[in-house]
N, C-alpha and C positions, 0 to 999 in steps of 0.2 A: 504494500500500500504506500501512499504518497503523506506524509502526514500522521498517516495511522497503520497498526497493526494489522498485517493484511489477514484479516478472519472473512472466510467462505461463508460459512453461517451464515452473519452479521451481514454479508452483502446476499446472500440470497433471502434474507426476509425484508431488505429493503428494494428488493427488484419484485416483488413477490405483492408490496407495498403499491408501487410503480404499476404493474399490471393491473391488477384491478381498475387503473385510471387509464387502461388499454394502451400503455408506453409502450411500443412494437419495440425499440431498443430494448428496452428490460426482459420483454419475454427471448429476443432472440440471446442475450446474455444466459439465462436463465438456460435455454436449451444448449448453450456454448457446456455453461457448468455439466448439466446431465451428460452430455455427450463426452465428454471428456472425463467425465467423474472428479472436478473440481467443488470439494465439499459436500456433494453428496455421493451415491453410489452411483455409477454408471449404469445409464438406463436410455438406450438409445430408441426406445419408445417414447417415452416423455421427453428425449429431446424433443423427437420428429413432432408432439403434440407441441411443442412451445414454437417449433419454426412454423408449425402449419396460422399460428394464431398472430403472429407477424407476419406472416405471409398476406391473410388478408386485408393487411394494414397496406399493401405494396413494399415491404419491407424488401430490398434487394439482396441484405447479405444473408438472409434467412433462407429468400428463392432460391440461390445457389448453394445453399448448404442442401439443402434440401434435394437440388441433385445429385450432388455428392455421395446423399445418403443412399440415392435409390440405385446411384452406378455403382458401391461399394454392396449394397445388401446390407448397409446396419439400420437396424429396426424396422426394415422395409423388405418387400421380396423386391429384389434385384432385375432391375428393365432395363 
């Protein structure tokens, strides 16, 4: 962190915060963490549900993770 102690927790319940006010940043963050298993468990299902939720914000970095995921086959069958 920049300022502060970088705790995962503490930044996924304030993106967590952020979403509910439909902030497409914070959910695509939010599936950044699942997918990677930064502070929580890796769950690249619940990424895929955080990109899809920024996605239809028009979120761009979310649409392209999200191809990523379906050319890889994480959380997705594979197309």
């Amino acid at each position: 962190g920049h300022g502060v102690k970088q705790d995962f927790e503490q930044a996924r319940e304030w993106f967590l915060k952020a979403t509910t006010q439909g902030h497409a940043a914070s959910q695509f963050t939010l599936g950044v963490m699942y997918h990677n298993g930064h502070g929580v468990k890796q769950d690249f299902e619940q990424a895929r549900e955080w990109f899809l939720k920024a996605t239809t914000q028009g979120h761009a970095a979310s649409q392209f993770t999200l191809g990523v995921m379906y050319h890889n086959g994480h959380g997705v069958k594979q197309d």
